[in-house]
C-alpha positions, 0 to 999 in steps of 0.5 A, spaced: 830 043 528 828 050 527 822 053 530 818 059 528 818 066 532 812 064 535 814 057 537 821 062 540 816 067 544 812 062 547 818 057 549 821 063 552 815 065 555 814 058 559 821 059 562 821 066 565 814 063 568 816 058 570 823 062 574 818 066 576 814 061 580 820 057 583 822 065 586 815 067 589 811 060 589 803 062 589 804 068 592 807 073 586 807 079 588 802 083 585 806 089 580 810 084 578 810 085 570 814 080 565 815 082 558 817 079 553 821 084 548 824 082 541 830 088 540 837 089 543 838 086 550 842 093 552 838 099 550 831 095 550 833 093 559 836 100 559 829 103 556 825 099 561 829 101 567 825 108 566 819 106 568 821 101 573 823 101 581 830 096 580 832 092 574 835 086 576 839 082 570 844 075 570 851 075 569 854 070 566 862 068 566 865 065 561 871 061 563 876 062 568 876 070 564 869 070 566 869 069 573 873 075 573 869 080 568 861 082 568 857 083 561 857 088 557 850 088 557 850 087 565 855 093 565 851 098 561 845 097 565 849 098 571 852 105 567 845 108 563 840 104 567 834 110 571 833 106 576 838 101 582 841 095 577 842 088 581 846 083 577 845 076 580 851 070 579 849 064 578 850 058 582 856 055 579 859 063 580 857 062 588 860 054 588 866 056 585 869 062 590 
């Protein structure tokens, strides 16, 4: 089943939502900003990290491999971002070492 860009953005818009609530529960901090941005992952994380204070982005392995290698997307923020990078693993990265 195929949904349209609108049905896209508001699914989207309900998971970075509900992510933010199972981090800060009730008590979101107040300049917290979520966007939804359509374009290139890399340079639109990079754009934005010019009028941010840190830019923090998942990391996903693929495989064996992937365990041992970032993203190109997290590596192009951590080399052209304008501000810190934090690069988050996920739990099955933390349960695996």
């Amino acid at each position: 089943m195929l949904i349209g860009i609108e049905g896209f953005r508001e699914s989207a818009a309900k998971v970075v939502t509900q992510a933010a609530r199972s981090v800060f529960g009730s008590d979101t901090p107040p300049n917290l900003k979520i966007s939804l941005v359509q374009g290139n992952p890399k340079s639109s994380l990079v754009k934005a990290s010019g009028n941010t204070d840190y830019l923090i982005v998942g990391r996903r392995g693929h495989g064996n491999m992937g365990k041992l290698l970032i993203g190109s997307i997290s590596a192009s923020c951590i080399a052209h971002a304008k501000c810190p990078v934090l690069v988050v693993h996920t739990p099955e990265d933390r349960e695996s070492h």
